[in-house]
N, C-alpha and C positions, 0 to 999 in steps of 0.2 A: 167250446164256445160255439154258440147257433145266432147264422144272422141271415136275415131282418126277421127275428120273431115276432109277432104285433097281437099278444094278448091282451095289450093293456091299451082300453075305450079310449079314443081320440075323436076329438068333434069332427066333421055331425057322425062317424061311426059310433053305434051301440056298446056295450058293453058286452065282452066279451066271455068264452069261458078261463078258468082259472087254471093256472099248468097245473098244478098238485090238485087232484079231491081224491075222496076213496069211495069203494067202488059199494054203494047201495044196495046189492044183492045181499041180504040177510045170512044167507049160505058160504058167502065168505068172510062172514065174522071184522068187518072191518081191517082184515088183513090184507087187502089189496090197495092199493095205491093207484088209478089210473092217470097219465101224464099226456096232458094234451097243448100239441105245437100249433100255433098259428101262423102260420108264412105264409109274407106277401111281400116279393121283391119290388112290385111297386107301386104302392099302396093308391095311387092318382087313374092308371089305366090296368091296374094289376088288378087278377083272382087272389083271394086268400084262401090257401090249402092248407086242411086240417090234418096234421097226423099225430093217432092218438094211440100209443101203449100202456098196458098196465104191468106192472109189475108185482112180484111176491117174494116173502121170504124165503128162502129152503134151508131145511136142516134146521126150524126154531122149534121150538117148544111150548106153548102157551097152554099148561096143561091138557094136551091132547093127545091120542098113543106116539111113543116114540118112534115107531114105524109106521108115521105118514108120509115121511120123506122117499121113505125106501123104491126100488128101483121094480116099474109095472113086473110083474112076473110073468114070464113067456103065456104064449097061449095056447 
């Protein structure tokens, strides 16, 4: 549980962004999820701080080689 999250518009605040999208680089195939937090402990004299991760699969399969997961090879 995450609190005071505040992605969801409240008058006169804007509209905000949305916690789940995925990630619009072409290169990653729509397999990326980015997850973005809004907090603001206090939304009247408070900052809203953004923190945003993305996320991915490992070890799936979407017909791609099955050694894309595999482990960098030393250098």
């Amino acid at each position: 549980m995450a609190d005071p999250i505040v992605n969801q518009p409240s008058p006169p605040n804007p509209p905000v962004k949305p916690v789940f999208s995925l990630d619009p680089d072409p290169n990653k195939g729509g397999r990326t999820i980015i997850v973005t937090l809004m907090v603001n402990e206090n939304p009247v004299n408070g900052q809203t701080v953004q923190l945003q991760e993305s996320i991915t699969g490992r070890n799936t399969e979407y017909g791609y080689p099955n050694n894309v997961c595999n482990d960098i090879p030393p250098y």
